[in-house]
SERO-507618 format. One line per field, with one value per atom (N, C-alpha, C): residue in three letters; x, y, z; atom name. Coordinates in steps of 0.05 Angstrom, whole numbers, plus 5000, padded with zeros to 4 digits. Atoms other than C-alpha are relative to their C-alpha. Example, Ala and Ser with C-alpha at 12.3 -4.5 7.8 and 13.67 -1.06 7.14 Angstrom:
# residues 2
rest	ALA;ALA;ALA;SER;SER;SER
xx	5018;5246;5018;4984;5273;4985
yy	4976;4910;5024;4976;4979;5022
zz	5000;5156;5000;4999;5143;5014
atom	N;CA;C;N;CA;C
This chain:
# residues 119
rest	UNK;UNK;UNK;UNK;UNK;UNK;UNK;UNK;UNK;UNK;UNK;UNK;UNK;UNK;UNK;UNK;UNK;UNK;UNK;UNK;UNK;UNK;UNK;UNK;UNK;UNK;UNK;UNK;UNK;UNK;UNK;UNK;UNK;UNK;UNK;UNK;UNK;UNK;UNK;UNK;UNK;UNK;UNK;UNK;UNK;UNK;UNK;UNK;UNK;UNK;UNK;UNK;UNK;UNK;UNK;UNK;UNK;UNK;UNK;UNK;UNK;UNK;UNK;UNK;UNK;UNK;UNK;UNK;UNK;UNK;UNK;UNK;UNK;UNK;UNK;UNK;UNK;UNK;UNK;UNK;UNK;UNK;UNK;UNK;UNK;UNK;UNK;UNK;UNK;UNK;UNK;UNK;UNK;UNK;UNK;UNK;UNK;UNK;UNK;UNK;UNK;UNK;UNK;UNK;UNK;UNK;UNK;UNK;UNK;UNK;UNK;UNK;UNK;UNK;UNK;UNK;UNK;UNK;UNK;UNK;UNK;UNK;UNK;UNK;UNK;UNK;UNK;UNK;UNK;UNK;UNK;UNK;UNK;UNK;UNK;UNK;UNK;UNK;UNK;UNK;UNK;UNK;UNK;UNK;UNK;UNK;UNK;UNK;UNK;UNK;UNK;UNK;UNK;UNK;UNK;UNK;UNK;UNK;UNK;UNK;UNK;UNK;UNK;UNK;UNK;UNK;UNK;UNK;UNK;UNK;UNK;UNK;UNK;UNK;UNK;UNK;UNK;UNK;UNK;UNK;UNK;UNK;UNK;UNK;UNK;UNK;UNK;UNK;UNK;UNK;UNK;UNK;UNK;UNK;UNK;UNK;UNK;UNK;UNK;UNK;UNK;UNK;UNK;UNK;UNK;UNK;UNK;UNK;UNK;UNK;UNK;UNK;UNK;UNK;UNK;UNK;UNK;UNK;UNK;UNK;UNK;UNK;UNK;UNK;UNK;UNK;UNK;UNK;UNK;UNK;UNK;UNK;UNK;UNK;UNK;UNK;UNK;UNK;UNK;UNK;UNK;UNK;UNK;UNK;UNK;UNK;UNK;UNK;UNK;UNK;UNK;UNK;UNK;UNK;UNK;UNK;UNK;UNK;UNK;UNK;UNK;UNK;UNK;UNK;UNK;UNK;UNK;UNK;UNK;UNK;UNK;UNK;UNK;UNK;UNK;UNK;UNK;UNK;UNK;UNK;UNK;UNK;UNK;UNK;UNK;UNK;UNK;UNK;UNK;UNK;UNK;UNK;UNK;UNK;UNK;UNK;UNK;UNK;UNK;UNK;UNK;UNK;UNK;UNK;UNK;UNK;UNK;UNK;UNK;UNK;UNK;UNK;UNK;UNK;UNK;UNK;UNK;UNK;UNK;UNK;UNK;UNK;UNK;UNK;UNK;UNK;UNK;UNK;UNK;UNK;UNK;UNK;UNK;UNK;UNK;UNK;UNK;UNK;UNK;UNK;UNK;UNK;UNK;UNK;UNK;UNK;UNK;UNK;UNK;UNK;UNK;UNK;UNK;UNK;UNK;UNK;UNK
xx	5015;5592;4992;4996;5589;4966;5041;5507;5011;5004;5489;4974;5037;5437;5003;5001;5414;4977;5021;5375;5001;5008;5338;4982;5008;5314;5001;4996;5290;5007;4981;5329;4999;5011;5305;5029;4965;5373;4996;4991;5364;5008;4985;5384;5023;4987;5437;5025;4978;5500;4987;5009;5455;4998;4999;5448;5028;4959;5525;5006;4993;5532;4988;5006;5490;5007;4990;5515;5024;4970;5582;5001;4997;5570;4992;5010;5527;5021;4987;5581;5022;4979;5635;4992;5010;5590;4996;5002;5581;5020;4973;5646;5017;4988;5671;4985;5014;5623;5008;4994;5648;4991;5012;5615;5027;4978;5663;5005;5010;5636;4978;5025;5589;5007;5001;5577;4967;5024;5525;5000;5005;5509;4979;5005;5481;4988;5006;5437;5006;4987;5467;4986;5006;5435;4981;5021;5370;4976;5031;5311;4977;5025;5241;4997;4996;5219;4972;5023;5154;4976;5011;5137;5022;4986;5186;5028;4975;5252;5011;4995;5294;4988;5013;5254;4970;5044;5181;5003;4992;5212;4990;5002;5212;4979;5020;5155;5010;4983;5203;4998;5010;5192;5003;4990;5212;5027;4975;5256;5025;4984;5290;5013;4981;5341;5007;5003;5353;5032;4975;5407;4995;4993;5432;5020;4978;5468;4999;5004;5493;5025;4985;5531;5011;4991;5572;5015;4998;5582;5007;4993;5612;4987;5020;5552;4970;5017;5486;4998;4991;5500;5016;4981;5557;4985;5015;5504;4982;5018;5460;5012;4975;5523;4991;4988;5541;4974;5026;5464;4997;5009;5451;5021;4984;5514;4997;5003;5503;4973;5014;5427;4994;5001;5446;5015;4977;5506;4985;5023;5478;5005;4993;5515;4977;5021;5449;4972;5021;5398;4980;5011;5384;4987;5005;5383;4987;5022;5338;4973;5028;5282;4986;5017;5221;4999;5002;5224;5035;4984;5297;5027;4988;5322;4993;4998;5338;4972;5012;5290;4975;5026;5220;5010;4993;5233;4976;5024;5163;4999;4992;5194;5011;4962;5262;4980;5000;5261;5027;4982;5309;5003;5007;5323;5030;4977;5379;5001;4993;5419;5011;4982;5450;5007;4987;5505;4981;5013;5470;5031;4986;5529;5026;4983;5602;5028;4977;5673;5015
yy	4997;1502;4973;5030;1445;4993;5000;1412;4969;5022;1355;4990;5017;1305;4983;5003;1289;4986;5016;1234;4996;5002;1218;4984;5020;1158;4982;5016;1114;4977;5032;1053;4991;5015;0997;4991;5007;0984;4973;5030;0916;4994;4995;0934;5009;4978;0976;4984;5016;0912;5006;5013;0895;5034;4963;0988;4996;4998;0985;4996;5020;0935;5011;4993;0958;5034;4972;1037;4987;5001;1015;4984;5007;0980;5019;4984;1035;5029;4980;1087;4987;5012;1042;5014;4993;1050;5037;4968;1125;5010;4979;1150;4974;5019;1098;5003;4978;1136;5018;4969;1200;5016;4983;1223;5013;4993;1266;4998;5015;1246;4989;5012;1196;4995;5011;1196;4998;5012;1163;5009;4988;1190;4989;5014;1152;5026;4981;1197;4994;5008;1201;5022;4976;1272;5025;4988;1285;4995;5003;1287;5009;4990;1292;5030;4965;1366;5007;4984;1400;4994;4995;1413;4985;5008;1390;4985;5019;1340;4982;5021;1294;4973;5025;1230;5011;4991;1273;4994;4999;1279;4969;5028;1203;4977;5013;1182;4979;5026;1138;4990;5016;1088;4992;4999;1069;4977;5010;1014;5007;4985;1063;5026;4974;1118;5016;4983;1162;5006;4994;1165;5021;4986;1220;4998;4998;1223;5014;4988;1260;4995;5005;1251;5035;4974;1312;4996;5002;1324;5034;4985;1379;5022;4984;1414;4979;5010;1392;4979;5021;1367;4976;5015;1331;4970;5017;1300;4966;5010;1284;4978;5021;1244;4979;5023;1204;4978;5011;1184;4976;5018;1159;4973;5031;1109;4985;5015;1092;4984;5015;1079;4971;5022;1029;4975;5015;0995;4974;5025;0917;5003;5001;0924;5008;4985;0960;4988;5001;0927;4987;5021;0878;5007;4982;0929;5016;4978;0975;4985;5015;0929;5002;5002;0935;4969;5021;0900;4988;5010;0888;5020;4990;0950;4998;5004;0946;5016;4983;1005;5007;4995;1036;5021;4981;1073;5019;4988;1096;5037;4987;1143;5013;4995;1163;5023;4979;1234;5009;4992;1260;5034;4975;1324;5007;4986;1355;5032;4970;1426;5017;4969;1489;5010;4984;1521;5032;4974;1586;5013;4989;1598;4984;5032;1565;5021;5000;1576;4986
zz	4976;6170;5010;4991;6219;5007;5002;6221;5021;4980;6273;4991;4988;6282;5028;4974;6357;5001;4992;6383;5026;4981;6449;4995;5000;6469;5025;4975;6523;5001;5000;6540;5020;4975;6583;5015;4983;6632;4999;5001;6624;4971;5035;6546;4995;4991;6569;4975;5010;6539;4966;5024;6476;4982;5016;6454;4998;4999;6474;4970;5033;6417;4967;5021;6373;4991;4993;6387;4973;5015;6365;4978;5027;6303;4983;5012;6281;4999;4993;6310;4971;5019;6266;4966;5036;6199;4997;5013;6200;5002;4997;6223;4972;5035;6156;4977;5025;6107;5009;5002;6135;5017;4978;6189;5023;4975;6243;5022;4970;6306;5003;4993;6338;5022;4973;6409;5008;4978;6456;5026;4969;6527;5009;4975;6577;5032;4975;6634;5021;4964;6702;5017;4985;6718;4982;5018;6682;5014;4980;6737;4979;5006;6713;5011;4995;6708;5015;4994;6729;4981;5023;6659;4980;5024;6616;5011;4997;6619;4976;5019;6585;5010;4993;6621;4985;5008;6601;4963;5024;6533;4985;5019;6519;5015;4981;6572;5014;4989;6613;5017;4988;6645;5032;4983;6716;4998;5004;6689;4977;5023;6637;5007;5008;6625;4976;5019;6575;4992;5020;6514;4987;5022;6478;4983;5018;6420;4977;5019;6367;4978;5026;6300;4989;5014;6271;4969;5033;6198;4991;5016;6147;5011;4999;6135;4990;5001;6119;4977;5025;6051;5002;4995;6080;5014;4989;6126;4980;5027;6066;4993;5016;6028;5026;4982;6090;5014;4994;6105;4984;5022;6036;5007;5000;6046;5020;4966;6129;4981;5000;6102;4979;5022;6045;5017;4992;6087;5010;4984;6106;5024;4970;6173;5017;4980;6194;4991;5007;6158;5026;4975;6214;5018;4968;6276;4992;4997;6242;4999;5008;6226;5027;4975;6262;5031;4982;6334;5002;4996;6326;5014;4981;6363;5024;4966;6442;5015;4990;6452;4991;5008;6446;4971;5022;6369;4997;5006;6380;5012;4974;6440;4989;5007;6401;4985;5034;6364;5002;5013;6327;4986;5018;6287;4994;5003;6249;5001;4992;6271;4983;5016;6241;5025;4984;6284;5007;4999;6317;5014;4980;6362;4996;4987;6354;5007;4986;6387;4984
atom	N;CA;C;N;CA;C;N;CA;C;N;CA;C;N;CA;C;N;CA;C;N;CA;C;N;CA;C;N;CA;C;N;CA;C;N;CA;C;N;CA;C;N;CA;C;N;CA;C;N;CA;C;N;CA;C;N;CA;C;N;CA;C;N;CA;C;N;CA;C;N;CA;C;N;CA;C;N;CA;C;N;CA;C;N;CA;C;N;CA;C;N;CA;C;N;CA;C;N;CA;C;N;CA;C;N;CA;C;N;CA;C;N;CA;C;N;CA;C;N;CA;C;N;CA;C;N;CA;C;N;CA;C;N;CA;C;N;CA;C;N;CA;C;N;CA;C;N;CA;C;N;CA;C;N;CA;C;N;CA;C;N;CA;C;N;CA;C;N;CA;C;N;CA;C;N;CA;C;N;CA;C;N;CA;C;N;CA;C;N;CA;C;N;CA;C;N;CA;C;N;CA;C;N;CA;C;N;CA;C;N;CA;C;N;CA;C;N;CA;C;N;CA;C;N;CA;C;N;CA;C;N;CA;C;N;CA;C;N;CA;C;N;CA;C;N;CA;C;N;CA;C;N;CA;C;N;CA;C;N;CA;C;N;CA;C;N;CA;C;N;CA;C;N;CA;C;N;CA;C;N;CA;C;N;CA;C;N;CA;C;N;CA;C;N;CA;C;N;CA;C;N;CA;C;N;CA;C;N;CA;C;N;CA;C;N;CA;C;N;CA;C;N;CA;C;N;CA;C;N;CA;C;N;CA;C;N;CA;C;N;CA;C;N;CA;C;N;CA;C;N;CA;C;N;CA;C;N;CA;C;N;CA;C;N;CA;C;N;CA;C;N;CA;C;N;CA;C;N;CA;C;N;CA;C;N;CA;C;N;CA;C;N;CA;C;N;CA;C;N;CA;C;N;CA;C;N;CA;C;N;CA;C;N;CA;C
């Protein structure tokens, strides 16, 4: 059974080159432990809501936009494995350290899925 993890996060557009970069090194190291997919999404057509949005979601800013992304894996266990190796790998030690990602991490959530519905 196929499990995800999805993140949202606000990203200042004048960060937009320097996420790119760091996206795709991080995209490189999980899909090379094992991961099945890693994509990034970029908002083009996510208005603030009423009550609720993907900009309300991450309190965004007027000079920011909003990434999604999500990683797909086995199953959950599968997830598990491929975590433990992404979070050891040095390629990441750098870009996770406090103050050394592009974006507010204070903003960013995350959460992993279980299929309710698949095709």
């Amino acid at each position: 059974m196929a499990y995800v993890d999805a993140f949202v996060l606000p990203l200042p557009k004048s960060n937009l080159e320097q996420y790119r970069l760091m996206a795709s090194t991080a995209g490189t190291v999980w899909m090379e432990h094992g991961a099945l997919e890693y994509r990034e999404f970029i908002a083009d057509d996510a208005a603030a809501g009423k009550l609720t949005s993907f900009p309300q979601s991450v309190q965004m800013k007027d000079d920011e936009t909003v990434v999604f992304s999500y990683i797909l894996y086995n199953s959950r266990e599968h997830r598990d494995e491929v975590n433990a190796k992404v979070m050891s790998d040095p390629r990441l030690a750098g870009m996770m350290a406090p103050g050394a990602m592009p974006f507010d991490g204070k903003r960013m959530f995350w959460g992993g899925f279980s299929p309710l519905v698949e095709f």
